[in-house]
GUVOGU-734456 format. One record per atom (N, C-alpha, C): residue in one letter; x, y, z. Coordinates in steps of 0.02 Angstrom, whole numbers, padded with zeros to 5 digits, always signed. Layout:
AXYZ...
//
This chain:
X+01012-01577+07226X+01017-01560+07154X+01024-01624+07114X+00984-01633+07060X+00981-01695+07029X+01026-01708+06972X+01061-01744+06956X+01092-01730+06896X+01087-01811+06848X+01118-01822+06787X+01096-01877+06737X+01122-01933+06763X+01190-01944+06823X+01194-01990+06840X+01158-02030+06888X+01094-01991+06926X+01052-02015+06988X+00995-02010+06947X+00967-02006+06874X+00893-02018+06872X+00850-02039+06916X+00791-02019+06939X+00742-02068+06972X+00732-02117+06936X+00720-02173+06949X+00687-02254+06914X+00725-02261+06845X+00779-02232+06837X+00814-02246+06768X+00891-02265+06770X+00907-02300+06790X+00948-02320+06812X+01017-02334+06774X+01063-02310+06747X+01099-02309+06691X+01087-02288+06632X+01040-02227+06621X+01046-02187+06580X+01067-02137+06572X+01091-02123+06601X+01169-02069+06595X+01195-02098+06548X+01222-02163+06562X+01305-02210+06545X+01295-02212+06470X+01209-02249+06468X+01199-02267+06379X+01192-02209+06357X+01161-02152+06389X+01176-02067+06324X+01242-02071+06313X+01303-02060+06360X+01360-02038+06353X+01385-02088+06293X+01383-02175+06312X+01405-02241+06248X+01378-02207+06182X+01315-02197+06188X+01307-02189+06104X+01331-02107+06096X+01339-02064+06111X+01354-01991+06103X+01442-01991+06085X+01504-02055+06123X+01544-02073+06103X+01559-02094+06025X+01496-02156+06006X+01514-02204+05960X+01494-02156+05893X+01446-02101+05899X+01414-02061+05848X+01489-02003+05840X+01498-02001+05874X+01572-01963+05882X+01638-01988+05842X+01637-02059+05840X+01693-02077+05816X+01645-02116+05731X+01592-02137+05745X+01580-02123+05668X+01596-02072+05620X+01578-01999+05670X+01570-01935+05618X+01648-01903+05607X+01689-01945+05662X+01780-01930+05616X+01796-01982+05564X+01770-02063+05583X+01787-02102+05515X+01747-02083+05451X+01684-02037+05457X+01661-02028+05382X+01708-01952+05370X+01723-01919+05391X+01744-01854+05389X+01824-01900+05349X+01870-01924+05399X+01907-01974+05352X+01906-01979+05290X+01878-02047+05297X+01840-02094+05231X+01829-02025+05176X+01795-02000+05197X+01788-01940+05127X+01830-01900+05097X+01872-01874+05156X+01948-01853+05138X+01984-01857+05097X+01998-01947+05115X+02025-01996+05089X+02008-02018+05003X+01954-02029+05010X+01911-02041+04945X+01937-01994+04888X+01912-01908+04915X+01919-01869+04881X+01983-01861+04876X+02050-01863+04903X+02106-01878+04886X+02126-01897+04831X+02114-01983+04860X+02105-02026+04795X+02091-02017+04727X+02029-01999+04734X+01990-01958+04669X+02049-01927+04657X+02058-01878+04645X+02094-01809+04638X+02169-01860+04603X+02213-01893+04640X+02264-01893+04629X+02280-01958+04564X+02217-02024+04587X+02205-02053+04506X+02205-02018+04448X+02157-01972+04451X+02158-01923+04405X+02191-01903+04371X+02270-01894+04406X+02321-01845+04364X+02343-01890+04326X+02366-01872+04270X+02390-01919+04217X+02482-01928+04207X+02521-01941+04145X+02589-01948+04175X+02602-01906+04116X+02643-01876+04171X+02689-01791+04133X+02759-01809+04098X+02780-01893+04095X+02862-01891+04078X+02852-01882+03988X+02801-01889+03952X+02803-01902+03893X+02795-01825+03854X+02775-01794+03915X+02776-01718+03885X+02844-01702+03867X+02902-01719+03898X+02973-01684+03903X+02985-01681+03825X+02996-01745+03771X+03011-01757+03696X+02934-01717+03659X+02887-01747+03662X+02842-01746+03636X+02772-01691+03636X+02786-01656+03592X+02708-01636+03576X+02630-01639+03593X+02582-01609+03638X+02544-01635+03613X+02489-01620+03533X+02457-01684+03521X+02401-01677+03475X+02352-01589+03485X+02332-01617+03545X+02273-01579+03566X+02290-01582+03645X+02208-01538+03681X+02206-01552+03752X+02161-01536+03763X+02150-01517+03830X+02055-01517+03875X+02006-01477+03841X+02039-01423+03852X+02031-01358+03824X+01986-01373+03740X+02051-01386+03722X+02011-01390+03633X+01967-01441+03621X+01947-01513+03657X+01895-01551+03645X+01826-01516+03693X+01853-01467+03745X+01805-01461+03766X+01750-01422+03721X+01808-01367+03665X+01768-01316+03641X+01747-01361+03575X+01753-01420+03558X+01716-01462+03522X+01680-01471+03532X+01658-01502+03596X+01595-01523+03637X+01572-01454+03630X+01587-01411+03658X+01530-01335+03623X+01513-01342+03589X+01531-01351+03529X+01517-01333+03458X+01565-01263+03424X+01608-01258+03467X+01661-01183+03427X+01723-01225+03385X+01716-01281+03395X+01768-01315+03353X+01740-01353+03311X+01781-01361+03241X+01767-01426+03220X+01757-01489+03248X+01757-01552+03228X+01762-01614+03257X+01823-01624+03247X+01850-01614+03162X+01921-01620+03151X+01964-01563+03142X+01957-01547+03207X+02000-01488+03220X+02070-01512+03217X+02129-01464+03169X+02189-01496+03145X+02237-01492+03237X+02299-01558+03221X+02324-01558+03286X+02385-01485+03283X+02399-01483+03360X+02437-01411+03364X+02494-01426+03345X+02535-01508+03320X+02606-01512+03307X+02618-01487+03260X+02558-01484+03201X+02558-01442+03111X+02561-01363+03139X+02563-01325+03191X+02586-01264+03182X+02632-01246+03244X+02653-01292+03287X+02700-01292+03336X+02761-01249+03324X+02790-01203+03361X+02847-01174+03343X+02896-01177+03429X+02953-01184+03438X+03012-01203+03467X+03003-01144+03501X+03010-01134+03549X+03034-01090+03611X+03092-01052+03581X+03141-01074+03550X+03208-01022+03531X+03197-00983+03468X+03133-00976+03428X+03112-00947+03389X+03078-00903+03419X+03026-00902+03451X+03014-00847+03483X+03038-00801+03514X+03050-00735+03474X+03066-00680+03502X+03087-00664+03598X+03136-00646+03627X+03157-00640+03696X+03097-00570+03714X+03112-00530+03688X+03049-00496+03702X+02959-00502+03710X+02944-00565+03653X+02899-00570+03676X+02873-00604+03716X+02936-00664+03759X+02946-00702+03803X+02947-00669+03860X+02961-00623+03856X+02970-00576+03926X+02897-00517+03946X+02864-00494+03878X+02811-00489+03881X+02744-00533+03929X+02744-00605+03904X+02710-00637+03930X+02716-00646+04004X+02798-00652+04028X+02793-00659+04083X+02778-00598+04115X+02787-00534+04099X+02764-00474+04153X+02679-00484+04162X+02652-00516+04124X+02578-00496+04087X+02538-00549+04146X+02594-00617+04139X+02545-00658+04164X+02570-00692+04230X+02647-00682+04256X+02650-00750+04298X+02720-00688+04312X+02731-00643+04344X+02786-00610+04378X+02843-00652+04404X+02830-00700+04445X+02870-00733+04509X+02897-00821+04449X+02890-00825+04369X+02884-00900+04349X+02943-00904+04364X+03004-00896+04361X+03072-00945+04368X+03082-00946+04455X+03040-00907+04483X+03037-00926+04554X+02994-00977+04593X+02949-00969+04568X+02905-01033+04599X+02878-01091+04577X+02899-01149+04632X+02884-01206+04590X+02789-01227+04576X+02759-01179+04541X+02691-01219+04513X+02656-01192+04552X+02653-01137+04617X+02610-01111+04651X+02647-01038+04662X+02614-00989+04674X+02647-00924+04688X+02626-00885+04738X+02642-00923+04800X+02621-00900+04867X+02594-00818+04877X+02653-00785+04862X+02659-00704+04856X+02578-00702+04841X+02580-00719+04764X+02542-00688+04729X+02457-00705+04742X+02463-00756+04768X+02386-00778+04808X+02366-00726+04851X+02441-00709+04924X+02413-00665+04971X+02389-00615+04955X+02418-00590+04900X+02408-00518+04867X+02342-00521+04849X+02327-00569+04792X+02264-00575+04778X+02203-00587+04816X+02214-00621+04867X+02161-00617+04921X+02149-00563+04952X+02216-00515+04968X+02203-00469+04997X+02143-00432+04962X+02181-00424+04890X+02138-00348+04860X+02073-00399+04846X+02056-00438+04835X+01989-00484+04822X+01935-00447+04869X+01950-00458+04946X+01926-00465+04993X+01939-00376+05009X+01988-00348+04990X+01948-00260+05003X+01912-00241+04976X+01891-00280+04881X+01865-00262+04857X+01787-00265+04862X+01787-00350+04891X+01726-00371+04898X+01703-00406+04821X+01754-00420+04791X+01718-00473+04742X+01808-00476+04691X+01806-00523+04664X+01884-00581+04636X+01893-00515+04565X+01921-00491+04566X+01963-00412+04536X+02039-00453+04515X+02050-00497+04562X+02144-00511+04528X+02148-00564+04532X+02163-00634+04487X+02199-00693+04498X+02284-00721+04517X+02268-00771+04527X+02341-00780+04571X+02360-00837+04502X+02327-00868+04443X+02354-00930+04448X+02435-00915+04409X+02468-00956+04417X+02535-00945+04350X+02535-00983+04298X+02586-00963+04265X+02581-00998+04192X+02581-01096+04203X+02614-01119+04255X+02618-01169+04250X+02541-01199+04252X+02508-01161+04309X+02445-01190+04335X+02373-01176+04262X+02383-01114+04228X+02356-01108+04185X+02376-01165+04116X+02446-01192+04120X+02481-01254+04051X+02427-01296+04062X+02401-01315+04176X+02386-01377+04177X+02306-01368+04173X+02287-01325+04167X+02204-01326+04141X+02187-01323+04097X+02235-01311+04049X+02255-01316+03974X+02227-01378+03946X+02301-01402+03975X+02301-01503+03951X+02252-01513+03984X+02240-01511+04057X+02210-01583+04052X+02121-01568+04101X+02143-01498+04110X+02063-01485+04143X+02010-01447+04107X+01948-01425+04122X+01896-01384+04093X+01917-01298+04134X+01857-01245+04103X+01859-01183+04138X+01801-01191+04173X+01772-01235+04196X+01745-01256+04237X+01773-01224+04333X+01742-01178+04367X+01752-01157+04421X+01738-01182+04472X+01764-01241+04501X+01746-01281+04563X+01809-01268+04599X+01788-01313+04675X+01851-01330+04719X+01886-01391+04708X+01858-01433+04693X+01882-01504+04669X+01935-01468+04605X+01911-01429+04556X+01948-01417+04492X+02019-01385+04492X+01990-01340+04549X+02038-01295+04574X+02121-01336+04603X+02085-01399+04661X+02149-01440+04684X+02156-01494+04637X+02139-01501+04594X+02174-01537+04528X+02217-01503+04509X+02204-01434+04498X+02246-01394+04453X+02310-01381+04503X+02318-01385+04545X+02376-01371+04618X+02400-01423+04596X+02370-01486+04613X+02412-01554+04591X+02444-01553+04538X+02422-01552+04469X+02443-01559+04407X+02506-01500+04420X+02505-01455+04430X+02569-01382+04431X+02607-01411+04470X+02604-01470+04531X+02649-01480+04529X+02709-01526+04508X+02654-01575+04474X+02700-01601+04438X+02719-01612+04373X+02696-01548+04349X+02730-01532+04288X+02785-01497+04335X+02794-01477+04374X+02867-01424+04381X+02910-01484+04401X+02886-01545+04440X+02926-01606+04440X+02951-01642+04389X+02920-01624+04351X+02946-01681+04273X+02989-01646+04208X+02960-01570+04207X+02967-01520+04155X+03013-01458+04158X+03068-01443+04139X+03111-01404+04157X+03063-01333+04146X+03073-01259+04162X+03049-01198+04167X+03027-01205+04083X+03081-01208+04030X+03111-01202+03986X+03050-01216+03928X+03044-01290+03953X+02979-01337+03930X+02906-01322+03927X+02933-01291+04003X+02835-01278+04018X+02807-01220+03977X+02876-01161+03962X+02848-01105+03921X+02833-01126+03856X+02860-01162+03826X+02859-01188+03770X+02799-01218+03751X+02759-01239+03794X+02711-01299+03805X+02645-01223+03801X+02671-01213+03861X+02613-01137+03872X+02591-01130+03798X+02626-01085+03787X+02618-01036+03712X+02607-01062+03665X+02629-01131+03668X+02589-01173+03600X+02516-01182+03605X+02487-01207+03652X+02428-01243+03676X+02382-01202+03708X+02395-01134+03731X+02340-01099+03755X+02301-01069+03701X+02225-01048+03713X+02191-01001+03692X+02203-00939+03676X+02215-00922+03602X+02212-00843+03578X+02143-00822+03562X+02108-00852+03545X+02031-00842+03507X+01987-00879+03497X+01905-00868+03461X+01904-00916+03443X+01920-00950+03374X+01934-01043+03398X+01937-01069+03304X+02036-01048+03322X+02062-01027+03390X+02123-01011+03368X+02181-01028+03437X+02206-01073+03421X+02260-01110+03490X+02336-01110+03457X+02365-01091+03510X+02457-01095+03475X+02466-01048+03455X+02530-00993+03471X+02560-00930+03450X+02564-00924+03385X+02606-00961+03352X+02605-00954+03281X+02513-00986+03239X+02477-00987+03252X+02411-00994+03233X+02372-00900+03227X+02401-00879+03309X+02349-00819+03322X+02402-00761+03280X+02464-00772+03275X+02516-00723+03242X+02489-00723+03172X+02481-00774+03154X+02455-00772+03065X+02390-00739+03064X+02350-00770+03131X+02262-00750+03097X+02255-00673+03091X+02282-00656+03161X+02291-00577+03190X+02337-00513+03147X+02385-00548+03136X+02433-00473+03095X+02469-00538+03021X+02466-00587+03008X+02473-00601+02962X+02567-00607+02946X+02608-00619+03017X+02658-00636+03012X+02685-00687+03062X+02740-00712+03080X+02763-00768+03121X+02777-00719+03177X+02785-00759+03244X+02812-00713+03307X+02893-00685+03294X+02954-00703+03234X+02986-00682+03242X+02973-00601+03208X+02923-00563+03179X+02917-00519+03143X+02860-00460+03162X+02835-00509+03210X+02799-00444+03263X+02844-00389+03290X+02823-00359+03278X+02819-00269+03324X+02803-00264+03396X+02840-00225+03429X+02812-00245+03510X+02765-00225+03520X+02722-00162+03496X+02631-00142+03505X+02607-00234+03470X+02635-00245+03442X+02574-00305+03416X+02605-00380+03468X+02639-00380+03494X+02658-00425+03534X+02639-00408+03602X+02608-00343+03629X+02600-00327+03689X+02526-00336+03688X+02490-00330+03611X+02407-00329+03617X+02391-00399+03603X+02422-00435+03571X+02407-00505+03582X+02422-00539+03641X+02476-00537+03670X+02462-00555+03750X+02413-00530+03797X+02378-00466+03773X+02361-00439+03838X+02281-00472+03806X+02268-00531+03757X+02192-00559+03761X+02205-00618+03797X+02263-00620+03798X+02261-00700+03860X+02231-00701+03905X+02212-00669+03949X+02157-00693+03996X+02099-00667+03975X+02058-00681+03930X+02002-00632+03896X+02004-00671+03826X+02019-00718+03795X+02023-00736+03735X+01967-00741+03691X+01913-00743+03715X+01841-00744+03703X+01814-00679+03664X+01844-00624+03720X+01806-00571+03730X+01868-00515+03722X+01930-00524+03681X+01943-00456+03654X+01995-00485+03605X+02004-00435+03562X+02021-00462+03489X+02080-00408+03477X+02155-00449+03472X+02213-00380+03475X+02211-00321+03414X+02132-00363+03355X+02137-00294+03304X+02062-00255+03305X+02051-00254+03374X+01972-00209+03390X+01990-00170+03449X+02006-00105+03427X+02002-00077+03491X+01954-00078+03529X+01964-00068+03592X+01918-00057+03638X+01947-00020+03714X+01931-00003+03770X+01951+00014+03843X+01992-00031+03878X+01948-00084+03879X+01989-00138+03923X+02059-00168+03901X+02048-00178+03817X+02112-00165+03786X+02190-00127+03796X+02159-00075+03782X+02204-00028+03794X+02232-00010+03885X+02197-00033+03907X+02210-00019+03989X+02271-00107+03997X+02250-00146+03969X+02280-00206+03977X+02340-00210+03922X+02345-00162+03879X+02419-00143+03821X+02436-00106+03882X+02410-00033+03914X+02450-00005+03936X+02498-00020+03997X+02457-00083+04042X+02488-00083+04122X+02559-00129+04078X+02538-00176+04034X+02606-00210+04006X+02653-00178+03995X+02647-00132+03941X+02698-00086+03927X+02751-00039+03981X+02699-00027+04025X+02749+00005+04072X+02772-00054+04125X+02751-00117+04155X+02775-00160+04186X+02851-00176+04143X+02867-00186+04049X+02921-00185+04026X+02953-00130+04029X+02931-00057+04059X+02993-00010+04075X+03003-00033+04150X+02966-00048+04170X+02986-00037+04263X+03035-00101+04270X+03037-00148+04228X+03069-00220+04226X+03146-00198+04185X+03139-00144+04154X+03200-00133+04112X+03201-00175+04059X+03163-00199+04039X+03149-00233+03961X+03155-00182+03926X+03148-00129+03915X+03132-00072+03859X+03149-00017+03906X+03188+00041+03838X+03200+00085+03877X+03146+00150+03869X+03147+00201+03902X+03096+00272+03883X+03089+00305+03813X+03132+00276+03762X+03121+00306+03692X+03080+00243+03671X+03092+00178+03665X+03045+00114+03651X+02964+00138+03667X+02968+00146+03762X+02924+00150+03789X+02860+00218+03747X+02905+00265+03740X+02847+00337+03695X+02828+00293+03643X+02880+00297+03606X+02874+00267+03531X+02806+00212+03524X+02798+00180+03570X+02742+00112+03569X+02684+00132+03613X+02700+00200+03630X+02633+00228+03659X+02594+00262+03596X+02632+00288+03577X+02621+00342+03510X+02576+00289+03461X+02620+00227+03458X+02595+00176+03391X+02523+00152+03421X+02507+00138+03516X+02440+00132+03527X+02397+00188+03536X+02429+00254+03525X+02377+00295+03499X+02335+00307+03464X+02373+00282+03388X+02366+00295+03324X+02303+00243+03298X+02330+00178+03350X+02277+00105+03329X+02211+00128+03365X+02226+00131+03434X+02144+00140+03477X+02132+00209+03442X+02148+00258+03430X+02092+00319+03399X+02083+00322+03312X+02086+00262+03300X+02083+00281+03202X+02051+00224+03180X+02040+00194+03239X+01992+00142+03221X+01902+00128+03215X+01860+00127+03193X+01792+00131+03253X+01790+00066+03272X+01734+00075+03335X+01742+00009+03378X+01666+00031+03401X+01634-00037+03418X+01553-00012+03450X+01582-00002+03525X+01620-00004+03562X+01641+00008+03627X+01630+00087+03620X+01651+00115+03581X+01643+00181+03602X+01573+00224+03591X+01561+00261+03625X+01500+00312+03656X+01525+00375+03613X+01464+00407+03587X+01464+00465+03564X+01533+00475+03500X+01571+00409+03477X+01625+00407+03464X+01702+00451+03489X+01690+00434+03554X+01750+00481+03588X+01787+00444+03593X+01849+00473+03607X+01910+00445+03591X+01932+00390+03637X+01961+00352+03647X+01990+00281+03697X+02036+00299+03728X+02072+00343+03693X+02144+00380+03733X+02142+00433+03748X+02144+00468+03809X+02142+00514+03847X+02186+00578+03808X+02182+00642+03808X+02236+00688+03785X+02296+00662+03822X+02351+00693+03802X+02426+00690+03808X+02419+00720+03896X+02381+00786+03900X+02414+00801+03970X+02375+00762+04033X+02305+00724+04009X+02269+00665+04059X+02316+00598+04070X+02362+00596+04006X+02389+00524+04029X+02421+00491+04073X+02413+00447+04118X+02475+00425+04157X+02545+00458+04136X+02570+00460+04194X+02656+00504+04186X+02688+00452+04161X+02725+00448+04134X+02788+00391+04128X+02818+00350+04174X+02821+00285+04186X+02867+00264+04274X+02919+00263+04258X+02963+00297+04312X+03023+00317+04306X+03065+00232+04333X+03130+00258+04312X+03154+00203+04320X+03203+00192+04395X+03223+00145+04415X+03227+00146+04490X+03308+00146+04459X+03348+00195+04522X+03422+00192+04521X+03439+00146+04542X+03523+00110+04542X+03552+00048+04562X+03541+00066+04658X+03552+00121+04682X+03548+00107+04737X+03478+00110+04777X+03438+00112+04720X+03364+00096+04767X+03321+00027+04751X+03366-00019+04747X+03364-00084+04732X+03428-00118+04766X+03411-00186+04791X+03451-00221+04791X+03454-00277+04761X+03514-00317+04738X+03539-00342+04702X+03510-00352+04629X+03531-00285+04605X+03520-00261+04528X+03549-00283+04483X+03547-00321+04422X+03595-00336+04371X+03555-00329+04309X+03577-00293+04285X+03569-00252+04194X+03599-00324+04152X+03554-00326+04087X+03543-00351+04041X+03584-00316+03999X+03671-00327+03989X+03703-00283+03960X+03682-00295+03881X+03630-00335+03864X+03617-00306+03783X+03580-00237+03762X+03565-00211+03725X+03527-00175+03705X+03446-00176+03717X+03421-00135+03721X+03336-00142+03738X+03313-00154+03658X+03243-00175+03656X+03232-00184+03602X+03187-00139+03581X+03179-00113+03510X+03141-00055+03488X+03064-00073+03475X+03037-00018+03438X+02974-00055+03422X+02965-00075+03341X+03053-00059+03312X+03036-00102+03236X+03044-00175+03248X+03023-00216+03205X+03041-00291+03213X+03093-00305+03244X+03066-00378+03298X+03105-00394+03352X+03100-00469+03327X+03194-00480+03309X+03228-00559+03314X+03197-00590+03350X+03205-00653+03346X+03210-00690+03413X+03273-00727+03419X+03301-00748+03486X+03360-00742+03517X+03397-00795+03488X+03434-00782+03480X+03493-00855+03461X+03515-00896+03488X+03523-00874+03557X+03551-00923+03608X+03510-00922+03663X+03457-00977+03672X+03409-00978+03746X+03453-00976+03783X+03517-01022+03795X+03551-01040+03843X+03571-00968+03883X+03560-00912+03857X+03592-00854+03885X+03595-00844+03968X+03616-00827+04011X+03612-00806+04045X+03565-00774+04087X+03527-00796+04135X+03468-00773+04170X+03489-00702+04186X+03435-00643+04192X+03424-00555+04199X+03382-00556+04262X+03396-00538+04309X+03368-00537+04374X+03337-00468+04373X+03284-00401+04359X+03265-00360+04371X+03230-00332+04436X+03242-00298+04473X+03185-00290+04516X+03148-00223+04492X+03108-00229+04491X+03040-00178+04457X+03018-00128+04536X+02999-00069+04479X+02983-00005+04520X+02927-00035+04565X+02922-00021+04647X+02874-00028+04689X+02818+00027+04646X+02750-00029+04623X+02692+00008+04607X+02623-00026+04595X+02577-00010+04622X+02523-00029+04618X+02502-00087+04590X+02512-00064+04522X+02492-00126+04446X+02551-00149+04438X+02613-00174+04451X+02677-00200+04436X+02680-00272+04468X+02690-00295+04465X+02716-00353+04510X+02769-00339+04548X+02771-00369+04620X+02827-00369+04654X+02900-00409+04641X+02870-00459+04609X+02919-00522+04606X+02939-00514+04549X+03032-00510+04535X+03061-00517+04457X+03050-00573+04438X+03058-00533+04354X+03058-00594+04309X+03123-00601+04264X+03145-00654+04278X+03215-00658+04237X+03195-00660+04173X+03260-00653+04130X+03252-00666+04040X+03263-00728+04016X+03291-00765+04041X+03284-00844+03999X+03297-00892+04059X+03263-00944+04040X+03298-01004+04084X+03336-01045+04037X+03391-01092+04085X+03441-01117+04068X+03403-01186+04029X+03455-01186+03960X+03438-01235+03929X+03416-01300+03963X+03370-01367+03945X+03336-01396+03986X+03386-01461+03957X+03390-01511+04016X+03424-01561+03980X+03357-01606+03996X+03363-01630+03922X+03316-01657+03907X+03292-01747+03907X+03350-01760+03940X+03349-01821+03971X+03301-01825+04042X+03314-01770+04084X+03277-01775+04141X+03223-01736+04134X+03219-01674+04107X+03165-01638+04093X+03185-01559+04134X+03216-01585+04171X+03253-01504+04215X+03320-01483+04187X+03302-01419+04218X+03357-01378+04184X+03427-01393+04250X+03500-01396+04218X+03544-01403+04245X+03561-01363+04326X+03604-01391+04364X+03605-01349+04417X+03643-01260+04380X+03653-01214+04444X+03696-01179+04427X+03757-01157+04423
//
């Protein structure tokens, strides 16, 4: 039996296949390396420095020069410090809104939300096509500032990087603050108090919770739904909010009717080209989802009530004292809910380091 080390008349060609089949071998781990590396590199030059965020404002960010470069902005589009408003002005309710809406797990995770990825991959992949996102508020601040909506992998681990070190530099406290100023409501429209004026024509301390639940629920959609046009997707994205704030104990079951009733009145008295044959957006009374009931102390563990009052759906303050005391809820096991609580405030930020104090 002949094999590569006895060639006839070839006498050490075995040895030189095997030498170069080695050396091509350890080329194709140093470029595999080298590129790694590179792209590393790349990636982490990139990030810019987060300590100047802690005091300071920004002008602008990615986001809004990008939609310059569109053409949806001016050139001299005014900066966001002329309509900037303070985190302790904003209403606790509608702070708590945002978080059921957009980021369940934020005072838990630092800049990534493990949970909420698995979850999302899961249902992605039963579905057979991307139905749920994972990112959180922090990761959405950092595509804000400093990236495009541009959908790559490169963009994607920028945006991992940057989340995390805004949660390194920026107390919880900060980053919300930062959020809600600087994200997208519309177009031609960035910063809470910008979309509060354009939309209902008052400041966030004087919103109504139907109008604080339909302006959050265009945050992921800012393009493409408008909190004073009814439409389906609308109303399906008012409704899962609304009941995520009963299942959270934000609001109690008389709030909860009461602000169903008030999105009755808006989605069916309006016209909208969404609707067919002009039928109605809201289902009769006996088609509607049931109410979610609320979970007893002993079908939860470690439960602690928000001994203030729930808030109604006439005009809602905003809080006097951020420093309050964190609300730990755990929310009814359900479908559309999030698993992970969301507390009610984080602890004042000392603003020397940028983090919030121990406990």
């Amino acid at each position: 039996m002949w094999s590569r080390a006895n060639l006839p008349g070839k006498p050490g060609l075995a040895q030189l296949i095997d030498t170069l089949k080695r050396r091509w071998l350890l080329i194709s781990i140093f470029l595999v390396v080298f590129s790694l590396t590179a792209t590393m590199m790349y990636l982490l030059l990139g990030i810019p420095p987060m300590k100047h965020l802690i005091k300071h404002n920004p002008h602008t960010t990615a986001f809004i020069e990008q939609r310059k470069s569109e053409g949806r902005l001016p050139k001299k589009f005014g900066s966001l410090q002329k309509t900037w408003i303070p985190l302790h002005r904003i209403p606790d309710t509608l702070q708590k809104t945002v978080l059921v809406a957009e980021d369940g797990g934020f005072y838990q995770h630092n800049g990534l939300d493990w949970h909420e990825i698995k979850q999302a991959m899961h249902k992605n992949i039963q579905k057979g096509r991307i139905v749920r996102g994972a990112s959180t508020i922090t990761q959405q601040l950092a595509k804000n500032l400093f990236l495009s909506d541009e959908r790559t992998i490169f963009r994607k681990i920028r945006e991992w990087l940057l989340a995390a070190k805004l949660e390194k530099h920026l107390s919880k406290y900060r980053i919300l603050e930062l959020y809600l100023n600087c994200i997208e409501y519309g177009p031609k429209t960035f910063g809470l108090l910008k979309a509060c004026r354009r939309y209902f024509n008052k400041t966030p301390e004087n919103l109504k919770l139907s109008e604080m639940i339909r302006l959050v629920a265009i945050i992921p959609k800012p393009l493409g739904l408008d909190p004073t046009k009814p439409s389906r997707e609308l109303y399906q994205r008012c409704r899962t909010i609304l009941d995520r704030l009963l299942n959270y104990r934000y609001i109690d079951l008389i709030t909860h009717q009461k602000t169903m009733d008030s999105f009755e009145r808006f989605f069916n008295s309006y016209p909208h080209p969404d609707r067919e044959d002009q039928k109605n957006l809201i289902p009769p009374s006996s088609e509607s989802p049931p109410i979610p009931q609320i979970q007893t102390a002993h079908e939860t563990q470690d439960v602690r009530i928000d001994p203030a009052q729930p808030q109604t759906e006439s005009s809602t303050q905003a809080p006097t004292d951020p420093t309050r005391t964190e609300t730990v809820i755990e929310p009814k096991s359900d479908s559309d809910i999030d698993s992970t609580p969301v507390p009610t405030h984080s602890p004042k930020p000392d603003h020397t380091t940028g983090r919030k104090p121990p406990d």
